[in-house]
Structure formats: structure tokens, C-alpha cells
N, C-alpha and C positions, 0 to 999 in steps of 0.2 A: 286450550282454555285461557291462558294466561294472552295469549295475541288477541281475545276479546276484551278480555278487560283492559286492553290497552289499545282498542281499537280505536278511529276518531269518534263514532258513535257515539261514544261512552264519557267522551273527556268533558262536557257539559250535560246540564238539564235538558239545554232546547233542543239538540239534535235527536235524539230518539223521539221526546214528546211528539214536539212539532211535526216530525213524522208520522208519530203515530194516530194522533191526533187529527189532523187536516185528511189522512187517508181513513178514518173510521168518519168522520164528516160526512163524506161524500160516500161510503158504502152504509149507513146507517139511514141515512135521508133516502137511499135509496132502495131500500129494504120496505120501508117504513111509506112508502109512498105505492110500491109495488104492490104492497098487500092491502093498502086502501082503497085501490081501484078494483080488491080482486085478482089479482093474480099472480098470487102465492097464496094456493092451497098448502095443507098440512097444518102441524101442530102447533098451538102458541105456547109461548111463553110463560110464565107465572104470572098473571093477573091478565093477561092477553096482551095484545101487539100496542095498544096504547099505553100500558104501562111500560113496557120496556122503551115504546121512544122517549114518554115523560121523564123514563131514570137516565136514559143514557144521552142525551143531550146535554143536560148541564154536568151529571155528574161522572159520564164518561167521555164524551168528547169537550165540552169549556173546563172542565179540570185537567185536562192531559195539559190542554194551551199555556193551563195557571200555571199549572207545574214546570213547566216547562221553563215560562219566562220567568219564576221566582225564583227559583234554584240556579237562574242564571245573574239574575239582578241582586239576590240577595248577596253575595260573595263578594258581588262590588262595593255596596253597601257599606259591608261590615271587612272587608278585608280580611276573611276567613275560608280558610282552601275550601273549595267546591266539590257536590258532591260527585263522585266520578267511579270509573272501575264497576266493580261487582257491587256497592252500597246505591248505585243509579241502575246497573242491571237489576237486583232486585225489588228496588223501586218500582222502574217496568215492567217488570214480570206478575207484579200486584197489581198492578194496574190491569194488565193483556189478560191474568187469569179471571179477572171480573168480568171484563167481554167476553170474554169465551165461556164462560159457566154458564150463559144465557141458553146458548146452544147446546149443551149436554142435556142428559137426562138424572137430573138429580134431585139430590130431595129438596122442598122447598126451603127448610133452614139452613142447608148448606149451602143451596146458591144464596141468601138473603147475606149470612155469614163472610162470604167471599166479598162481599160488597162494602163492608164495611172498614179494613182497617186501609185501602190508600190515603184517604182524605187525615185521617189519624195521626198516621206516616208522617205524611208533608208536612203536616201543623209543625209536628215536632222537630223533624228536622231545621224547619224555618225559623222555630222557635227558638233553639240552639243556640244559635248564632246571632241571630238577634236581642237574645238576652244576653249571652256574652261579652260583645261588642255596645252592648245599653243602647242602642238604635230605637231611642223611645216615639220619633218621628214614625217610625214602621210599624209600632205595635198595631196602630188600626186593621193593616192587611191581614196579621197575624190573626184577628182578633176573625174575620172576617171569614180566613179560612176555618176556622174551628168552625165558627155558626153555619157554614155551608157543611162541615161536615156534622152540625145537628140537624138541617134541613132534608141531607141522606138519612139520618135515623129516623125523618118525623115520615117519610116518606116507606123505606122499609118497611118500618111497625102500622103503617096503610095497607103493604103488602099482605103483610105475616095476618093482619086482622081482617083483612078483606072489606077494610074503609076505603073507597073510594077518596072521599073528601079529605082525608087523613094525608093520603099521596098528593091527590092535588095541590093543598095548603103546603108539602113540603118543599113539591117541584116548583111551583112557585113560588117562594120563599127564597131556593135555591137561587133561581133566575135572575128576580129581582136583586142579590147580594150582589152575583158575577155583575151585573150591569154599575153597581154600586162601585165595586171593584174598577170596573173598566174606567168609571168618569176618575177613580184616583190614578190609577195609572196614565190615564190618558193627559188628565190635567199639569202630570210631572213631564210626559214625555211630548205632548206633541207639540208644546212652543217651542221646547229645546231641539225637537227635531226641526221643524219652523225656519227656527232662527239660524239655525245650521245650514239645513238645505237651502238658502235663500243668501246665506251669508252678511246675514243682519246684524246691526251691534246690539248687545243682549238689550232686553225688554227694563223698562221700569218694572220693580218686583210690586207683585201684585200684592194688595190687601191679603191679608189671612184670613178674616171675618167668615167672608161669602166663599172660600171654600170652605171651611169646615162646616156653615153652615148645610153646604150640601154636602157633607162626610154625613153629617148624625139626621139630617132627611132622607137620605138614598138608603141607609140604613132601616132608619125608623118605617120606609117603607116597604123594607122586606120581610121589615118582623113584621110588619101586618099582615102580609099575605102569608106569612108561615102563622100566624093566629086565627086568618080565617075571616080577619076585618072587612076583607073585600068581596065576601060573596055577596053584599049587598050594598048598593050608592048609601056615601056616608060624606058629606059638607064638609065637615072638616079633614077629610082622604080627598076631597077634591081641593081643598085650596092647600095643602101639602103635596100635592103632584102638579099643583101648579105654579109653586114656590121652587120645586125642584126642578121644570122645566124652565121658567125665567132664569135662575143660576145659570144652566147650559147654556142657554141662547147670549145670557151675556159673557161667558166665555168664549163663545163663539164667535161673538163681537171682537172683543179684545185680542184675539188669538189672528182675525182677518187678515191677510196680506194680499194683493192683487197678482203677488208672484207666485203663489202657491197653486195654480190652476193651471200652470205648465212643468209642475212636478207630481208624477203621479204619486210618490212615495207620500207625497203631501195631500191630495188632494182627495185620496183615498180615503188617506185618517180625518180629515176634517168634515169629508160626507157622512162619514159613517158614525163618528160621535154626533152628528147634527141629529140620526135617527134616537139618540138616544132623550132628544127634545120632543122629538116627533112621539117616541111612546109615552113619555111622562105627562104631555099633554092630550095624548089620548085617553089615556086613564082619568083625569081630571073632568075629562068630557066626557067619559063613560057615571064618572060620579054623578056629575050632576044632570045625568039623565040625558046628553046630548048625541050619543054615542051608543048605536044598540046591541053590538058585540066585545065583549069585553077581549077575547080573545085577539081581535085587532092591534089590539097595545102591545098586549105579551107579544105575539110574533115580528109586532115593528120594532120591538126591544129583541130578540131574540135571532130574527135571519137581515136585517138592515143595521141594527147597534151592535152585537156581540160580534153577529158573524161577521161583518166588513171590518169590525175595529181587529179583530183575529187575524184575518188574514193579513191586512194589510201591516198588521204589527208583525205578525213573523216572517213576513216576506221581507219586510225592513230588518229585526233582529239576524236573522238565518244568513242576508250579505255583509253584517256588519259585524258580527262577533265569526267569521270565517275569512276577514279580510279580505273582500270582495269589493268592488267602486257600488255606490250607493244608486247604482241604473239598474231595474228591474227591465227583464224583456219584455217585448209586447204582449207574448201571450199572456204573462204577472197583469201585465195593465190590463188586458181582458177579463183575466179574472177578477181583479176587482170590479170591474164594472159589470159583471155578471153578477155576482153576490150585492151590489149597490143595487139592481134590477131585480134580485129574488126578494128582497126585500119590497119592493114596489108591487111587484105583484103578488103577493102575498098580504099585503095589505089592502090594496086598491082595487085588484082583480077579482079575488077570490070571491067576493060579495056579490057580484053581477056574471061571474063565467064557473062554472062546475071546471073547465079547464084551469084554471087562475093556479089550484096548488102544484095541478103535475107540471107546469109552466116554472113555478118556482123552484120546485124540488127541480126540477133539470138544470136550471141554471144556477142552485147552489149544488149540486153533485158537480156542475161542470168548473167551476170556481176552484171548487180543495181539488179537484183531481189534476187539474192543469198546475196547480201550487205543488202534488206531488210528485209530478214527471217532471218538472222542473227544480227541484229541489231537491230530488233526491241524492242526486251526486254531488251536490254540493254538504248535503247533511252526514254521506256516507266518509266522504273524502276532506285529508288534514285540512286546517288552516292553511292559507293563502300568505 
């Protein structure tokens, strides 16, 4: 027992998450697509096969990710030992028992109960340390994960009451936050990766303004969707998702180098935050009536924005916190550009071809799954 908790496994956040994480990805999506077409008979779930993808997307596979890269980033942060050992095995083990209670037979408030305290968990841990250290720069995150884990209560208590609208308003809610999440995180890491990969002299620091403006709008638009603002076009949800895409696109500006399109590590993260322009402007077009599926946004935010900034973040973390050279192999660069494509058609496709999502779902199943053959020995085994 004691040679697990001191396995490499164990000695950070990202190596278990990340594993665990990118491989429910791809067997979740693929569950979830199989029974849409039909075939998988047998028994559902508690609320049926659509509520379990709606919970387990944001709150079991993009919080493994979260968790993953917080628990690894925070430490650095704050200069405060990491969690490791058996306090990261039990971590995972909360985590694993959530997935797994989906597929038992249990009563409905103890699987609902299983589901609640990871997201709890993480706050506090994150919290810990970050209040210790006075990291008042990082309370937003902090702040961020908590509301994702009220978006899993708003979403549950949908469950437990048999509100449809209740879940949707929280899984969207949820969604919208991680994406929130992702432009802060991305906004800190991908010049710096940028500027690294490229071997650039650092950037003139940007204005503060127009990021925070987009911190308390990427926010403000999640708590609309966890309030329910968007179940119908509303003028001023259109020129706030479209304030919030301008932001992106002009970071996106700013962030441009012409050398970054012969580095995949780079090219990856810059496509994939671009989608996250691409949803916020869809939404604004769905507001103002130009736009006839709202659901186009969410999944251009959800398998083009989360899923591609995911992968390609932990393909980046996973060689660089295991001291590995920052060259992902071909197949890494395949799968990114597969998950860059699930998103495409998924958006694009789906609306003109009945084929459009099994076409997705296979190229983001084949995306994490090639990130999990390739990474697992590197996730299983010491640092480099």
C-alpha cells in the first residue's frame, strides 16, 4: 500500500486526472453517441441517457481536467507542498466513485449524494492555499470553482425533482463557467507559452481593463444561463456575448505571431481559444434572432473551445511538468487536429447531415484516446 502512495501517479494532480479524465472523454462520448443512434439497448440511468451526458461532461470529465491542472498550478503559485499520496488518491477515488455509481443499481439519492462532495473537495483544498499564501490574484478561480460546484447542485436538485429545465439551466451554467475559466487560464498561459515556444522577448504587458472586463462578462454569462436568461433572445444577452467575443478576438490579435503555425503545441492552443470567439458570437446571433439553434453555440463552446483548449493543454502540461522536450509526436498533432475537426463538424455538419454527430463523436473519441496511448507511460512513469 505504502509503494502506491508513493507511486509517480500520485506525486501530482495532473497525472491521475489527466488520465483519468481524457480516457472517460473518449469512453463517455462514446457511450453517449452509441445509444443515440440506438444501439445500446437496456436500462438508463436516473433521468435517462441525456441527463447522464448533460452531468458528466462538464462535471465529470472538464473537472477531472480542472482538477487536475489546479492542484498542479496552484503549488506553484503559492509555494505550498502539493497535494500527493493517499490525500490525491482519495481525491480520485471521489472522483472514480461518481462514475461509477451511474452504473450501479442504487437508490436515487445515494447515487445524487455520490455526486456532490468532489467539486467541494477541490474548492477547499484550492482554497487552503490560496488563502494562506493571500494569492488574491487567484481568488476569481477559486470563486469560480465553488459556482461550478453550485451549477452541480442546481443541476442534481433537477434530477432529484424531475425538472428538466432545472438540469439544463445548471449544466449550462456549469459550461459556460469552465469556458469562463478556460479564457483565464488561457489568457495567463498561452502568450507565455507563445513567447517561450517561439523564443520571443517578453510581450509589452497588457492593459488590465479588457481582461477583467472579460473575467465579470464570461461570468455574468454563466450565471445567466444557471438563472434561465437564455431560454429566450434578450438584446441585451446579445450585446454582452458580443462584447465578450470582441475581447477574444482581440486577444487573439495581440497574442498573433506568424511563427506559431509551425508549432503544434502552439497552434493547437491558439485554434482552439479562437472557438471560444466562434461560441460567444454565436450566441449573440442566436439573441438576436440570427441563429436558429441555440445548441450550436454550446457545442462550439464545448467540443471546438473546451475540448481542443484541454487537450492540447495537457498534452503541453503532461511533457513539461515530467521533463520531457516540449515536441509532441505526430499522432498528439493528430489529435489535436481531430478534436479541432469534431468541433467543426459538429457545428457545421450536424445541421445539413444526420451523420454530422457520429462523425464528431468519432473524431473526438479518437482525439483523448490517442492522448491516452500516448501518455500513459509517460503519466505512469517518474519524472524525466
Amino acid at each position: 500500500m505504502r509503494r502506491l502512495a508513493v507511486a509517480p501517479l500520485f506525486s501530482l494532480g495532473f497525472r491521475p486526472f489527466f488520465l483519468a479524465g481524457a480516457g472517460f472523454a473518449s469512453l463517455a462520448v462514446a457511450i453517449w453517441v452509441v445509444w443515440l443512434y440506438g444501439r445500446l439497448p437496456g436500462a438508463q440511468p436516473l433521468g435517462g441517457m441525456l441527463a447522464w451526458h448533460r452531468h458528466e461532461m462538464p462535471f465529470g470529465f472538464a473537472s477531472a481536467i480542472i482538477a487536475g491542472f489546479l492542484l498542479t498550478a496552484v503549488p506553484n503559485w503559492t509555494g505550498r507542498p502539493a497535494l500527493k499520496g493517499w490525500p490525491l488518491i482519495g481525491l480520485v477515488l471521489v472522483w472514480l466513485l461518481a462514475r461509477l455509481a451511474w452504473c450501479l443499481p442504487l437508490p436515487a439519492l445515494l447515487l445524487l449524494a455520490l455526486q456532490v462532495p468532489f467539486l467541494p473537495l477541490l474548492a477547499w483544498v484550492l482554497g487552503r492555499d490560496l488563502l494562506a499564501a493571500g494569492k488574491r490574484e487567484n481568488y476569481p478561480i477559486l470563486l469560480m470553482v465553488a459556482l461550478l460546484a453550485g451549477c452541480q447542485a442546481l443541476t442534481l436538485l433537477g434530477l432529484a425533482v424531475d425538472d428538466g429545465n432545472l438540469q439544463r439551466h445548471g449544466v449550462l451554467g456549469a459550461l459556460w463557467l469552465v469556458g469562463a475559466l478556460m479564457s483565464v487560464i488561457g489568457g495567463r498561459v498561452i502568450p507565455f507559452f507563445i513567447q517561450r515556444g517561439l523564443n520571443r522577448p517578453p510581450p509589452p504587458a497588457a492593459h488590465p481593463l479588457p481582461g477583467k472586463v472579460l473575467l465579470v462578462s464570461a461570468m455574468l454569462a454563466a450565471v445567466s444561463f444557471a438563472a434561465g436568461l437564455n431560454d429566450v433572445p434578450r438584446m441585451w444577452l446579445a450585446l454582452l456575448f458580443a462584447l465578450i467575443s470582441g475581447l477574444h478576438l482581440l486577444r487573439l490579435c495581440r497574442w498573433h505571431d506568424p511563427g506559431l503555425w509551425r508549432v503544434p503545441l502552439l497552434w493547437s492552443l491558439y485554434l482552439a481559444y479562437a472557438w471560444l470567439a466562434v461560441a460567444t458570437l454565436a450566441m449573440a446571433l442566436w439573441h438576436m434572432g440570427w441563429l436558429a439553434q441555440q445548441s450550436l453555440a454550446t457545442h462550439a463552446l464545448a467540443v471546438g473551445g473546451i475540448g481542443g483548449l484541454i487537450l492540447a493543454m495537457i498534452a503541453r502540461v503532461s511533457l513539461g511538468h515530467t521533463g520531457r522536450l516540449l515536441q509532441p509526436s505526430k499522432v498528439i498533432v493528430a489529435g489535436f487536429a481531430l478534436v479541432l475537426l469534431a468541433g467543426a463538424f459538429r457545428v457545421w455538419l450536424v445541421p445539413f447531415s444526420d451523420y454530422g454527430l457520429a462523425l464528431s463523436a468519432l473524431l473526438w473519441c479518437g482525439a483523448f484516446a490517442l492522448f491516452v496511448w500516448r501518455y500513459t507511460g509517460i503519466l505512469l512513469g517518474p519524472r524525466l
